[in-house]
MDTraj code that builds the backbone (N, CA, C; nanometers):
import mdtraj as md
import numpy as np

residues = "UNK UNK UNK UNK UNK UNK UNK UNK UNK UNK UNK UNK UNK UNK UNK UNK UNK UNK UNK UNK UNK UNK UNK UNK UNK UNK UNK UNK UNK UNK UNK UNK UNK UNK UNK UNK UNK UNK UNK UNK UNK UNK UNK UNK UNK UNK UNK UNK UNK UNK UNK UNK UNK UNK UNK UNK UNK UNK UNK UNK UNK UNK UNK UNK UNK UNK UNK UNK UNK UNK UNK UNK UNK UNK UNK UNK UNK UNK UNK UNK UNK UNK UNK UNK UNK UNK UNK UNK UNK UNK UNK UNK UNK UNK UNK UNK UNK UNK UNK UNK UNK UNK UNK UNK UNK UNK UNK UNK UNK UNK UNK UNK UNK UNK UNK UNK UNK UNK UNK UNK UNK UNK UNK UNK UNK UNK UNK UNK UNK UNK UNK UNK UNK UNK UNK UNK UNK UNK UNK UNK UNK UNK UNK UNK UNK UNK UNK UNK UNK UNK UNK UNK UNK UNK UNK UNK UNK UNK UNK UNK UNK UNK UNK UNK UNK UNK UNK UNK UNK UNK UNK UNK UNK UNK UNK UNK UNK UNK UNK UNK UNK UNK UNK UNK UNK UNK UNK UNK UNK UNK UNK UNK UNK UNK UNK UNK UNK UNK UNK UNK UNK UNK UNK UNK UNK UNK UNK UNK UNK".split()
xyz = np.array([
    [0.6288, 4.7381, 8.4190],
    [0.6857, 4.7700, 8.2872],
    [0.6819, 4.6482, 8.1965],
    [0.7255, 4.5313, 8.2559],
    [0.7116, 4.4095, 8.1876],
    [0.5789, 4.4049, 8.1504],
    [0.4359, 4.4203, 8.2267],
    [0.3509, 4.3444, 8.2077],
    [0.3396, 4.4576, 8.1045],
    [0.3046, 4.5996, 8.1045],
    [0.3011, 4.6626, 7.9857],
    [0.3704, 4.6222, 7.7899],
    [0.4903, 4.5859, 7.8209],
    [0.5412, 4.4976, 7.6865],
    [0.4653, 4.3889, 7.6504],
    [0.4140, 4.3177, 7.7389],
    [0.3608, 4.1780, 7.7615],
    [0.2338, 4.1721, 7.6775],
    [0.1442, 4.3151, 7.7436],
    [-0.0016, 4.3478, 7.7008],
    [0.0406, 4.3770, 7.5350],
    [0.1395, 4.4816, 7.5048],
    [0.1709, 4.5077, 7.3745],
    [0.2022, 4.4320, 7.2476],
    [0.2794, 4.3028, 7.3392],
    [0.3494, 4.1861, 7.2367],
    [0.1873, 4.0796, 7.1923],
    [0.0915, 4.1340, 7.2669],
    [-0.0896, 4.0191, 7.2871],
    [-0.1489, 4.0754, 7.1454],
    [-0.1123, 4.2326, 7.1723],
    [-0.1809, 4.2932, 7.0780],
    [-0.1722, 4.2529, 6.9124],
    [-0.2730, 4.2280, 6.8799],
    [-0.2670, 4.1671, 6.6985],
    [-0.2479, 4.2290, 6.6456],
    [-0.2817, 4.3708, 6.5829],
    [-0.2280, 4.5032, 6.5487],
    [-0.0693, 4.5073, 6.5496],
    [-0.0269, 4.5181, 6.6722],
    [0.1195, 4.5653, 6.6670],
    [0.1989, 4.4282, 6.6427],
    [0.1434, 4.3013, 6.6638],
    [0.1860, 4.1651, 6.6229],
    [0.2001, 4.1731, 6.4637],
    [0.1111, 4.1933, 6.4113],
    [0.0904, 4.2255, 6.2404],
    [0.1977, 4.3321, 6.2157],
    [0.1903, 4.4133, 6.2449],
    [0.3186, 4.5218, 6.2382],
    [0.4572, 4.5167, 6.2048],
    [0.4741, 4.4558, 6.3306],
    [0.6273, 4.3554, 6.3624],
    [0.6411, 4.2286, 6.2295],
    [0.5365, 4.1840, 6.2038],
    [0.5706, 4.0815, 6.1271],
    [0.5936, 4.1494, 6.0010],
    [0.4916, 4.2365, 5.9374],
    [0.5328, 4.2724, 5.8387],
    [0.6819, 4.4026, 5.8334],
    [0.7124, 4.4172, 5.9124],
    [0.8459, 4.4952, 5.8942],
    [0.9583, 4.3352, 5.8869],
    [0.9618, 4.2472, 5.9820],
    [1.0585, 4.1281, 5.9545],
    [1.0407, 4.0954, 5.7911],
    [0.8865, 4.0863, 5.7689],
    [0.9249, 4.0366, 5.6756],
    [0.9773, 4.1161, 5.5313],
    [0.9629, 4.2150, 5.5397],
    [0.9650, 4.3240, 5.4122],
    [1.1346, 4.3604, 5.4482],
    [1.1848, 4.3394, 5.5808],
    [1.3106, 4.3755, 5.6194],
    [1.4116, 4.2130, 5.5294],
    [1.3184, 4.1181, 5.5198],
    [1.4056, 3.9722, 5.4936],
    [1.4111, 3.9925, 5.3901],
    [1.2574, 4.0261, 5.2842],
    [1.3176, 4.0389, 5.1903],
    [1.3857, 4.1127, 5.0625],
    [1.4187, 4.2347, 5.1344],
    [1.5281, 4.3553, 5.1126],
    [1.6701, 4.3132, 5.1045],
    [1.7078, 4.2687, 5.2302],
    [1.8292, 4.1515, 5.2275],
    [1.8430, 4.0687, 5.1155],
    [1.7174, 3.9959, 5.1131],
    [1.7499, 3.8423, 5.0050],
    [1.7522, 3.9015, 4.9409],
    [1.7044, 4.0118, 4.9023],
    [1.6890, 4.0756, 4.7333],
    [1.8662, 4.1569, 4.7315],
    [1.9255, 4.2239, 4.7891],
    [2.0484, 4.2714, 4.7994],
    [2.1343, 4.1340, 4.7747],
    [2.1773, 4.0413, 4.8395],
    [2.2520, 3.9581, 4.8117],
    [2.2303, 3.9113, 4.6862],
    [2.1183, 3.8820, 4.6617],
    [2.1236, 3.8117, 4.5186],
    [2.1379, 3.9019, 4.4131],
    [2.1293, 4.0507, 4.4181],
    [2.1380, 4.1376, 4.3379],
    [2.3368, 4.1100, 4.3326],
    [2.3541, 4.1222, 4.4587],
    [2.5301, 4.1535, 4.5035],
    [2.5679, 4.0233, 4.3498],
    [2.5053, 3.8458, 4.3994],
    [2.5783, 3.7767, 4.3702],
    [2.5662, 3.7065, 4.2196],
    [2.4748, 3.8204, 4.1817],
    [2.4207, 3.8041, 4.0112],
    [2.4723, 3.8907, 3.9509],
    [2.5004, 4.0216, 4.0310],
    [2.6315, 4.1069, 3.9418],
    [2.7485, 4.1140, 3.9241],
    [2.7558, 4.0980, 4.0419],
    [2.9518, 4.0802, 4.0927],
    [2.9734, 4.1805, 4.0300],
    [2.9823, 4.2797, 4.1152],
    [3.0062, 4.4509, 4.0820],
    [3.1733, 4.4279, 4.0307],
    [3.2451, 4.4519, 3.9844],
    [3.3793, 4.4884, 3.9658],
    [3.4854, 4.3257, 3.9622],
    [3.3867, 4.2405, 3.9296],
    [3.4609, 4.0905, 3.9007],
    [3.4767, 4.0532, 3.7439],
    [3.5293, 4.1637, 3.6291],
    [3.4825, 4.1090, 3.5372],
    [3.6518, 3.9794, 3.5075],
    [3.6187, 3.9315, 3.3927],
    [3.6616, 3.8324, 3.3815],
    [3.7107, 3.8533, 3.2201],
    [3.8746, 3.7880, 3.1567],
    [3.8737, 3.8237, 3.0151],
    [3.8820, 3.6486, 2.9618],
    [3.7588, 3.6574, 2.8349],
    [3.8097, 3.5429, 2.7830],
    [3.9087, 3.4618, 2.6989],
    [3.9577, 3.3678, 2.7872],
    [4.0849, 3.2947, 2.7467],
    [4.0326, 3.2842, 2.5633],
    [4.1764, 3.2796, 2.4937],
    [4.1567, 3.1982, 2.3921],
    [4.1852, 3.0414, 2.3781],
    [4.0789, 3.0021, 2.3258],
    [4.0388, 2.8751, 2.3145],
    [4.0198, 2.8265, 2.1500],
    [4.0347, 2.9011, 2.0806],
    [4.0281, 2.8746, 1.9261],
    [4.1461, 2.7576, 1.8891],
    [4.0905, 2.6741, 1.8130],
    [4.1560, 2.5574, 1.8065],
    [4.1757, 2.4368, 1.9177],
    [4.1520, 2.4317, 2.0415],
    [4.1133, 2.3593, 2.0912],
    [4.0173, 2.2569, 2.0906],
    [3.9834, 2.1517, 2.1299],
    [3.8899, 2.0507, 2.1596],
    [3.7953, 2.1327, 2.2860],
    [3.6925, 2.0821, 2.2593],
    [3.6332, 2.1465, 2.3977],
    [3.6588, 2.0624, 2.4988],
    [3.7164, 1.9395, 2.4835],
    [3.7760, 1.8469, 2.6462],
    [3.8858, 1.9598, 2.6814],
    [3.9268, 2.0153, 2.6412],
    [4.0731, 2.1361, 2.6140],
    [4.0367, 2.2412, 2.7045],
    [3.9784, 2.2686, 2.6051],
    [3.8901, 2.3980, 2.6102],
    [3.8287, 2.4596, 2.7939],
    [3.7550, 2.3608, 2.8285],
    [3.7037, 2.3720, 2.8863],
    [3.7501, 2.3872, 3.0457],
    [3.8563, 2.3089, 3.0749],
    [3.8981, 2.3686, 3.2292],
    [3.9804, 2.5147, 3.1979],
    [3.9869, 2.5524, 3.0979],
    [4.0286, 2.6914, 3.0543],
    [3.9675, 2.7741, 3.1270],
    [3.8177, 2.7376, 3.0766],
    [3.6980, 2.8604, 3.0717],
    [3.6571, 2.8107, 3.1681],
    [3.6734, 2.7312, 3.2761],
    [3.5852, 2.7333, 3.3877],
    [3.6741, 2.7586, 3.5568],
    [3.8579, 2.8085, 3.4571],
    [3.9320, 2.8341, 3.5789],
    [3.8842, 2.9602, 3.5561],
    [3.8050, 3.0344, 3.4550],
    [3.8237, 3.1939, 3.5134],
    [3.6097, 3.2419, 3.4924],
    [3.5549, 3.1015, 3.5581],
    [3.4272, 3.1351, 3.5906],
    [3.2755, 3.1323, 3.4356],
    [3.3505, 3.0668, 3.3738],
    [3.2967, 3.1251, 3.2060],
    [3.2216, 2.9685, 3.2115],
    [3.1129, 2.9875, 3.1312],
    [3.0560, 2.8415, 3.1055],
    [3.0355, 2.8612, 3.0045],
    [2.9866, 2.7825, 2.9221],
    [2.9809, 2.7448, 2.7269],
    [2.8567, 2.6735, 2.6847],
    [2.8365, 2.7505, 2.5905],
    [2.7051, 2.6541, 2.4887],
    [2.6997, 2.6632, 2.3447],
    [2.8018, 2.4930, 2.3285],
    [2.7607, 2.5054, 2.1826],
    [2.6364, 2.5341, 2.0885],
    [2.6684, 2.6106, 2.0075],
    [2.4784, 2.6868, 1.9366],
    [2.5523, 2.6098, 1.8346],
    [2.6730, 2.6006, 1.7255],
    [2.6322, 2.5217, 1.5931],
    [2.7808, 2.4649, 1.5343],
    [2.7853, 2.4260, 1.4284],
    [2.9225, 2.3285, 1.3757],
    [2.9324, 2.3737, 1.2232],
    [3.0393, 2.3829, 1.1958],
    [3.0969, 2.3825, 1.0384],
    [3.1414, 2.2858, 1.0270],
    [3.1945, 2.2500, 0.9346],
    [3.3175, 2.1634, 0.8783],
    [3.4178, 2.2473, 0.8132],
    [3.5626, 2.2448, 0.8500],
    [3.6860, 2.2771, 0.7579],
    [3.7664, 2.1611, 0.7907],
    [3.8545, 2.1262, 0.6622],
    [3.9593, 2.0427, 0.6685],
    [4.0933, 2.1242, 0.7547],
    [4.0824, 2.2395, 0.7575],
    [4.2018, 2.3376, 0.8197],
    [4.2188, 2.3188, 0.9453],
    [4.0916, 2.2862, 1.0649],
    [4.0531, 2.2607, 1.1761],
    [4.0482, 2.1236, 1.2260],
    [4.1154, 2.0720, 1.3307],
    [4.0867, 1.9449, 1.3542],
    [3.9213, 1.9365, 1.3979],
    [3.9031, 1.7808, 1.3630],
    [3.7662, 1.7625, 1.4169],
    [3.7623, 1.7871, 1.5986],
    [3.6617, 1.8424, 1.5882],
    [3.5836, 1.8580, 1.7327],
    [3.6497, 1.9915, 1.7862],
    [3.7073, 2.0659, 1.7351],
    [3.8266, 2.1830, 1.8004],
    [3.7183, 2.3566, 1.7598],
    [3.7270, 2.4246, 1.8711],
    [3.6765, 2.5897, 1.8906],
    [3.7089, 2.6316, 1.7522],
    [3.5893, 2.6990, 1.6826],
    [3.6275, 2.7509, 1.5635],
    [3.6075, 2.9381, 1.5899],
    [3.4727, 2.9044, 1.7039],
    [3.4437, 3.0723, 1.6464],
    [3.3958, 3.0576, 1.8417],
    [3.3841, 3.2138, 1.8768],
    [3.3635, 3.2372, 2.0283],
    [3.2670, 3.3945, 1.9977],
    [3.2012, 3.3916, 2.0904],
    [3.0813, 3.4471, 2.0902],
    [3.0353, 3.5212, 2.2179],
    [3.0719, 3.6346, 2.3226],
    [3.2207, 3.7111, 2.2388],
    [3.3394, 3.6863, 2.2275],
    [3.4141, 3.7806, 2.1798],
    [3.5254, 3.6818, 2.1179],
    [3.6337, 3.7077, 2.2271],
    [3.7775, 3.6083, 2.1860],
    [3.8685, 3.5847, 2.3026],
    [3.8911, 3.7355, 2.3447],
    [3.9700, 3.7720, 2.4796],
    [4.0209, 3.8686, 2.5288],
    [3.9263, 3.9888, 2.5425],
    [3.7564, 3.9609, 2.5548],
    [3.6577, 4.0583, 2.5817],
    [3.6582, 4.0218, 2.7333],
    [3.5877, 4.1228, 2.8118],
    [3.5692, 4.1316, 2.9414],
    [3.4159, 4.0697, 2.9489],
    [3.3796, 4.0055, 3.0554],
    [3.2959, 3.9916, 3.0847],
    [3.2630, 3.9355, 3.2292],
    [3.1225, 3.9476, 3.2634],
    [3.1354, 3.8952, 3.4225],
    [3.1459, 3.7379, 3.4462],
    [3.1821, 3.7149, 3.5335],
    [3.2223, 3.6033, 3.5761],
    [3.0870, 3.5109, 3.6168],
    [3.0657, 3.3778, 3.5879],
    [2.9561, 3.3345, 3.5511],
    [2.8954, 3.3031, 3.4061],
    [2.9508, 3.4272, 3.2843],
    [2.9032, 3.5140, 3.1914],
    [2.8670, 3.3566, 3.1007],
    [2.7800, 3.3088, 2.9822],
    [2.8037, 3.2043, 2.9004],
    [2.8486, 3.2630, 2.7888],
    [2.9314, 3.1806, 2.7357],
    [2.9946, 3.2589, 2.6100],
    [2.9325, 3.1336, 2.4642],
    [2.8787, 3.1545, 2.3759],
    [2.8486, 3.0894, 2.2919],
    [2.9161, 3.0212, 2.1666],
    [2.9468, 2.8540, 2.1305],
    [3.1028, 2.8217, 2.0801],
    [3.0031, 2.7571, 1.9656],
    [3.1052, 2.7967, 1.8710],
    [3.0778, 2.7080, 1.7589],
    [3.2299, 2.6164, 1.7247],
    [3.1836, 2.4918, 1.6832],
    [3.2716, 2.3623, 1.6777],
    [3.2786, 2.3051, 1.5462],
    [3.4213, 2.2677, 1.5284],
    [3.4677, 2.2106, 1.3841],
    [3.3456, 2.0710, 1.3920],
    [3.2849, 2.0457, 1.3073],
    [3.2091, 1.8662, 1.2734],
    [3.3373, 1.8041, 1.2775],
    [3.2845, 1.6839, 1.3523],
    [3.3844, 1.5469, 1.3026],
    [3.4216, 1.5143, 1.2078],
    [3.2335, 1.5204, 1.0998],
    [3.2380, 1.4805, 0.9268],
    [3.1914, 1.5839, 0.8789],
    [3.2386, 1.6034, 0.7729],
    [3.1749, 1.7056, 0.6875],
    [2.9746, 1.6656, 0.6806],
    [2.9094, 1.8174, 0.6416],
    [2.7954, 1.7829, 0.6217],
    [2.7503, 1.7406, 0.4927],
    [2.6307, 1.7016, 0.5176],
    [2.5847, 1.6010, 0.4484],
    [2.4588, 1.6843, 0.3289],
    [2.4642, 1.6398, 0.2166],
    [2.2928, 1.6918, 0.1459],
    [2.2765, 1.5614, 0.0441],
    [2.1560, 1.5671, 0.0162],
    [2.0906, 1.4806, -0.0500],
    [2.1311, 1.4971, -0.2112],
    [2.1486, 1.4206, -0.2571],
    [2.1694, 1.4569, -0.4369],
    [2.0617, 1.4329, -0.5121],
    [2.0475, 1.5392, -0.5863],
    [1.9128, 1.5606, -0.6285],
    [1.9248, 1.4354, -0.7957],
    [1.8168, 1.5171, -0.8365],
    [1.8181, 1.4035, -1.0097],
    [1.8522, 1.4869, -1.0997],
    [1.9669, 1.4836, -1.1430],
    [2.0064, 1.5618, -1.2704],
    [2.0413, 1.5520, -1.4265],
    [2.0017, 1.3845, -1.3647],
    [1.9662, 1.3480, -1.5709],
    [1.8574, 1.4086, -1.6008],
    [1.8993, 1.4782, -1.7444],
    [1.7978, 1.5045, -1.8612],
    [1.8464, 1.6886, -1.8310],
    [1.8832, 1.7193, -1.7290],
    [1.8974, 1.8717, -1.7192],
    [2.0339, 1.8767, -1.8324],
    [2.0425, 2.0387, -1.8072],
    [2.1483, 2.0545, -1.9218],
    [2.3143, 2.0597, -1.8648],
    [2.3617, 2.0607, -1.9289],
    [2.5297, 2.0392, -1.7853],
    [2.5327, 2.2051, -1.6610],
    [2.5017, 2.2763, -1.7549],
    [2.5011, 2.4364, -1.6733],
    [2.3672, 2.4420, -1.5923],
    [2.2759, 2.3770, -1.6036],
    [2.1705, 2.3754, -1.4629],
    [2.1956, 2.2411, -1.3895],
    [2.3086, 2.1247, -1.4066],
    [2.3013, 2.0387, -1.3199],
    [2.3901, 2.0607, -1.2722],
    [2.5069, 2.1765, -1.3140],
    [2.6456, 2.1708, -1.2354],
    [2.6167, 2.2917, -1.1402],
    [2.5024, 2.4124, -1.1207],
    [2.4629, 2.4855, -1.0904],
    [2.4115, 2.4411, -0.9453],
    [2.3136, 2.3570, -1.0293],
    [2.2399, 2.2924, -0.8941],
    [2.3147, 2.2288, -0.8071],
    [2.4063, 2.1828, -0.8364],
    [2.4884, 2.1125, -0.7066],
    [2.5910, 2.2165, -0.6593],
    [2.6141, 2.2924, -0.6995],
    [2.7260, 2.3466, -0.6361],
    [2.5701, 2.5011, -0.5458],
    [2.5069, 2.5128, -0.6267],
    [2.3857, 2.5733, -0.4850],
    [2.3267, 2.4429, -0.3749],
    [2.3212, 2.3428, -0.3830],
    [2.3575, 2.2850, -0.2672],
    [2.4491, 2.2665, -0.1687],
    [2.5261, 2.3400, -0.2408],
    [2.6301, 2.3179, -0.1144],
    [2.8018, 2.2621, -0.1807],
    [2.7795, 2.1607, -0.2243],
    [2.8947, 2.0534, -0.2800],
    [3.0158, 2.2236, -0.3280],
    [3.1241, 2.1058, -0.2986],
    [3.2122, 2.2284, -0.3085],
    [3.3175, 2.1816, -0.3891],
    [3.3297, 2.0473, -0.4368],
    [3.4087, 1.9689, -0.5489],
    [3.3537, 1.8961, -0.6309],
    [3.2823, 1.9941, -0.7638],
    [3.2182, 1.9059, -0.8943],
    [3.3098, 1.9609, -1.0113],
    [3.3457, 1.8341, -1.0813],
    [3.4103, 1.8386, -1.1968],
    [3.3329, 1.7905, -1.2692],
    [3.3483, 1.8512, -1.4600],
    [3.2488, 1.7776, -1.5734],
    [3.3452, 1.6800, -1.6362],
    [3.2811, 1.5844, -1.6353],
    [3.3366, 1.4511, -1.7468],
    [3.2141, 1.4502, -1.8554],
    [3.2625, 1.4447, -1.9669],
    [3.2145, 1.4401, -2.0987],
    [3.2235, 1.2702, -2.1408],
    [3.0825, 1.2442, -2.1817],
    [3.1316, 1.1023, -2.2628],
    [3.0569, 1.0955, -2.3958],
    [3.0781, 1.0057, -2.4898],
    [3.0283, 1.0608, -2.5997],
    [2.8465, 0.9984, -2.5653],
    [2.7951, 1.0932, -2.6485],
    [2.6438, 1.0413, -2.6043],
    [2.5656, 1.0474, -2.7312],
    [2.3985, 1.0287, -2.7500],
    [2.3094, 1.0781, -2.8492],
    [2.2950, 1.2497, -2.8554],
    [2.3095, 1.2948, -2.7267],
    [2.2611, 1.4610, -2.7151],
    [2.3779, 1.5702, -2.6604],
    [2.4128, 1.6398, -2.7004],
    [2.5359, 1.7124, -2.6549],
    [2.4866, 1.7686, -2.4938],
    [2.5931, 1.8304, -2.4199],
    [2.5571, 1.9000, -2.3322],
    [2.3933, 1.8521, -2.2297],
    [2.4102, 1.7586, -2.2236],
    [2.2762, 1.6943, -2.1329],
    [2.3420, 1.5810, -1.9907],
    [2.2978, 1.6347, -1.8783],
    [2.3277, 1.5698, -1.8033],
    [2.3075, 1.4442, -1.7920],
    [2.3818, 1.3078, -1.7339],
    [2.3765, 1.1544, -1.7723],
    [2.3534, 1.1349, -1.6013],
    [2.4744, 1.1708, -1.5056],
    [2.4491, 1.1100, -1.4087],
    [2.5729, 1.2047, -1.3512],
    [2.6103, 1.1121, -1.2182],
    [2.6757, 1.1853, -1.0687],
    [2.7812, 1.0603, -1.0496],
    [2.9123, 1.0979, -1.0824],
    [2.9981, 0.9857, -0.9971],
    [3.0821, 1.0419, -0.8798],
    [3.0745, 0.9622, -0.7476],
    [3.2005, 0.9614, -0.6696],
    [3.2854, 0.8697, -0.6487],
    [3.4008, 0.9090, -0.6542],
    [3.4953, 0.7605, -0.6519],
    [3.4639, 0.7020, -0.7739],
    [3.4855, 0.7042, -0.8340],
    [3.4692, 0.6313, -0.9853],
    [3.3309, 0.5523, -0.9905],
    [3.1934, 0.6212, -0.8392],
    [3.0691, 0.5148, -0.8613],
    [2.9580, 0.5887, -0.8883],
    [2.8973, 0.5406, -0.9513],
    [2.7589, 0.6362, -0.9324],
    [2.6962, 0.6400, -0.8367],
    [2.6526, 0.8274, -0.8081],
    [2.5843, 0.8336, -0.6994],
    [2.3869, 0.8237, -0.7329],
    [2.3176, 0.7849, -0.6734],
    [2.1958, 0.7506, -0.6839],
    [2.1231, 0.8842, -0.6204],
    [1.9837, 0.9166, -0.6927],
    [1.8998, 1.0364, -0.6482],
    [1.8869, 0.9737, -0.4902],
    [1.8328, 1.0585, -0.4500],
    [1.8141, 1.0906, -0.2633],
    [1.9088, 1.0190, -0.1886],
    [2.0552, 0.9948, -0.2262],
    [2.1800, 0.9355, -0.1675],
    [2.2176, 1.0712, -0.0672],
    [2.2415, 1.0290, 0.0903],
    [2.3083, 1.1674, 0.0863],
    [2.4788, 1.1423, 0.0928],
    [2.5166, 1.2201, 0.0384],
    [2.6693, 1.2832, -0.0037],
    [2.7269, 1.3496, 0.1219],
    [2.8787, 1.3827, 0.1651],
    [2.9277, 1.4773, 0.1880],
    [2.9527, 1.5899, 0.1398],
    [2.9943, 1.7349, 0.2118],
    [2.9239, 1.8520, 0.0909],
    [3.0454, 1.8175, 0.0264],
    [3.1916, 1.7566, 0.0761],
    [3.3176, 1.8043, 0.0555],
    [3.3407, 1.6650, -0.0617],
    [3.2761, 1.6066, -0.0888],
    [3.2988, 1.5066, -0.1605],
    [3.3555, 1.5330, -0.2858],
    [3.4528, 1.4630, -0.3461],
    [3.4759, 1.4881, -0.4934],
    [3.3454, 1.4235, -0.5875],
    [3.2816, 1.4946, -0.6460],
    [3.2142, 1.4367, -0.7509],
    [3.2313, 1.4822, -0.8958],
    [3.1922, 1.3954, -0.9745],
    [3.2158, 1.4273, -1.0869],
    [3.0413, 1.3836, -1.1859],
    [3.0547, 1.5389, -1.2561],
    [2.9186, 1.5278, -1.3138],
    [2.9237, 1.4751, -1.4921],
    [2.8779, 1.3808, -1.5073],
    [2.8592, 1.3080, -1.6506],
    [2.7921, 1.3434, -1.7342],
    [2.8116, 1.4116, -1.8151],
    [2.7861, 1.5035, -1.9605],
    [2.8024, 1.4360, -2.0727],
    [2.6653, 1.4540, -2.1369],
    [2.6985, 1.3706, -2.2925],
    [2.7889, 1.4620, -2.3981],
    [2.8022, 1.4298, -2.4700],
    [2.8872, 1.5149, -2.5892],
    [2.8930, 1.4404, -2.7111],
    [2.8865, 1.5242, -2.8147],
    [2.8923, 1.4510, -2.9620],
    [3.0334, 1.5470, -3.0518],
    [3.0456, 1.7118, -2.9872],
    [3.1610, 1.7515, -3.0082],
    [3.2686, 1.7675, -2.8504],
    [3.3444, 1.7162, -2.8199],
    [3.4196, 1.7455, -2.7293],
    [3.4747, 1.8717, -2.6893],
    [3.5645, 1.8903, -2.8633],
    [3.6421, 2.0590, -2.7807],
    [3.5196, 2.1589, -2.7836],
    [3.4177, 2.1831, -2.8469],
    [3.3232, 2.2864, -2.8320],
    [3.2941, 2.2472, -2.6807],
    [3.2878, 2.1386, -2.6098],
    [3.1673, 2.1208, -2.4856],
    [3.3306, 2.1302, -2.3767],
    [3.4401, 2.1424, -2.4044],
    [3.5445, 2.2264, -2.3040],
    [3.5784, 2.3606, -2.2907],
    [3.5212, 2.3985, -2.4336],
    [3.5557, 2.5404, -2.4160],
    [3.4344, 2.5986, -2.3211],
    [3.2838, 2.5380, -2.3359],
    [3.1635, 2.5578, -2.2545],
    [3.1994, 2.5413, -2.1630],
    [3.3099, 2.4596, -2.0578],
    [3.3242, 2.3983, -1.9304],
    [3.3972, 2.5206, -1.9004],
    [3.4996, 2.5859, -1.9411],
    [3.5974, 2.6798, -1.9354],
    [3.4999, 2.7502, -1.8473],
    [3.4286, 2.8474, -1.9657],
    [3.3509, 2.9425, -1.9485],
    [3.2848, 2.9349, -1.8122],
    [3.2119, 2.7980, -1.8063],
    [3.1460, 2.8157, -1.6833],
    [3.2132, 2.8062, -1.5225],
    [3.3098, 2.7205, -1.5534],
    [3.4002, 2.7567, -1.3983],
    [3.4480, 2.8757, -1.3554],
    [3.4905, 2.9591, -1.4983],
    [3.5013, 3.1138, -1.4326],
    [3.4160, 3.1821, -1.3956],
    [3.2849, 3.1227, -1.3873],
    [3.1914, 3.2340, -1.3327],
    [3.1720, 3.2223, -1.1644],
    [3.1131, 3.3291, -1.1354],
    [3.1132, 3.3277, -0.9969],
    [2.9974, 3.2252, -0.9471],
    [2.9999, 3.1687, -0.8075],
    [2.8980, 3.1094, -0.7673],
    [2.7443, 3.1678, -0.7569],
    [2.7619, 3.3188, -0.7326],
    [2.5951, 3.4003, -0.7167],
    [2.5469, 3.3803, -0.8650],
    [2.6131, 3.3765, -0.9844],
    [2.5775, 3.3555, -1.1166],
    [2.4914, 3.2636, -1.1056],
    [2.5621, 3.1618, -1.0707],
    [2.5241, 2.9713, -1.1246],
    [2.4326, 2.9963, -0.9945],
    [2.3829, 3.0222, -0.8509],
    [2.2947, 3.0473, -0.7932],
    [2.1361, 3.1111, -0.8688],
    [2.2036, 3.2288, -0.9248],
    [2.1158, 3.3211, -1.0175],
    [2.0394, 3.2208, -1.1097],
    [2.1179, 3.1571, -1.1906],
    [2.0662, 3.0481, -1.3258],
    [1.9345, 2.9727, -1.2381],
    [2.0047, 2.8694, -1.1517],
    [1.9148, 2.7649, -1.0940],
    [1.7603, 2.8352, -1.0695],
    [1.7747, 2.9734, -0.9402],
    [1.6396, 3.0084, -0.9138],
    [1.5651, 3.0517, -1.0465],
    [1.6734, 3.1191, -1.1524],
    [1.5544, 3.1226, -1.2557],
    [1.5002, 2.9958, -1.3322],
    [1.5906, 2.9330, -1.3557],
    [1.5372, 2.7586, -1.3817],
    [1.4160, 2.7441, -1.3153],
    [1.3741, 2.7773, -1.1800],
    [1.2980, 2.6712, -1.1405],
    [1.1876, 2.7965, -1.1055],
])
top = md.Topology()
chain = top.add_chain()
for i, resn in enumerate(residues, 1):
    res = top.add_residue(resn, chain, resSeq=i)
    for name in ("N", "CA", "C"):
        top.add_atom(name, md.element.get_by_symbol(name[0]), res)
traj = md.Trajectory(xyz[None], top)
């Protein structure tokens, strides 16, 4: 009986056989476990809130309940401390599986930055336009008396002038320098234009250019 198994186990045929059932049997298994340990059937997980936190904070939060993180991008608000969870991606108290990455966006340290363009010789309503469609989110007009009414002179921050391709913070106070030969006519013009909405003064610039 032995030598019969013996002759059978020689045979290449039924050797090939055997191997390919081990092996199609191994990797059925490997494929089940890793299916098991990439789903985690019934492990879901809810995410902590973390809004306002630091991500040094933040983070043994989301990794006591299996969650890992990838900052994708940054704002700036003064409302938010620097470096602290602004926005979560999905958001706090969703279910998800454990493992799951959840995607964070983070307060900037500094506010961002843009380049200041050249706005002498423009008129005050396409240079105050243009900066506030860049971005800048604090421009005031100062009037000084000049040769040409209503014509842009220059860019101060802090009482200095700012220079073309300087870059700025968006949050910076600046103040834009306007000639004038009548004053109250070129305030009542200033009036007018702060009440308008920003898509307006957006609107102006692209047709400007």
């Amino acid at each position: 009986m032995s030598n019969h198994f013996l002759k059978i186990g020689k045979n290449p045929f039924v050797v090939s056989i055997l191997l390919v059932i081990l092996i199609t049997w191994g990797l059925i298994y490997g494929t089940l476990l890793w299916l098991d340990s990439y789903t985690r059937h019934n492990q879901a997980v809810v995410i902590p809130d973390v809004k306002g936190l630091t991500i040094e904070k933040a983070e043994p939060l989301l990794a006591e309940k299996g969650i890992r993180y990838n900052i994708i991008d940054s704002v700036f608000s003064k409302d938010v401390p620097p470096g602290a969870i602004v926005e979560l991606v999905p958001e706090p108290g969703s279910k998800v599986k454990e493992g799951r990455i959840v995607f964070v966006t983070i307060n900037a340290k500094t506010s961002q930055m843009a380049i200041m363009p050249e706005v002498q010789d423009l008129s005050f309503r396409q240079a105050y336009a243009l900066l506030r469609s860049l971005g800048f989110t604090s421009v005031e007009v100062k009037y000084i008396p000049a040769e040409y009414t209503n014509l842009a002179i220059g860019v101060e921050m802090n009482e200095r002038p700012v220079e073309q391709g300087q870059h700025v913070p968006l949050n910076a106070p600046l103040v834009l320098i306007v000639g004038s030969q009548e004053m109250e006519q070129d305030s009542l013009a200033l009036d007018s234009l702060n009440n308008l909405p920003i898509e307006s003064l957006d609107s102006e610039v692209e047709n400007w250019f």
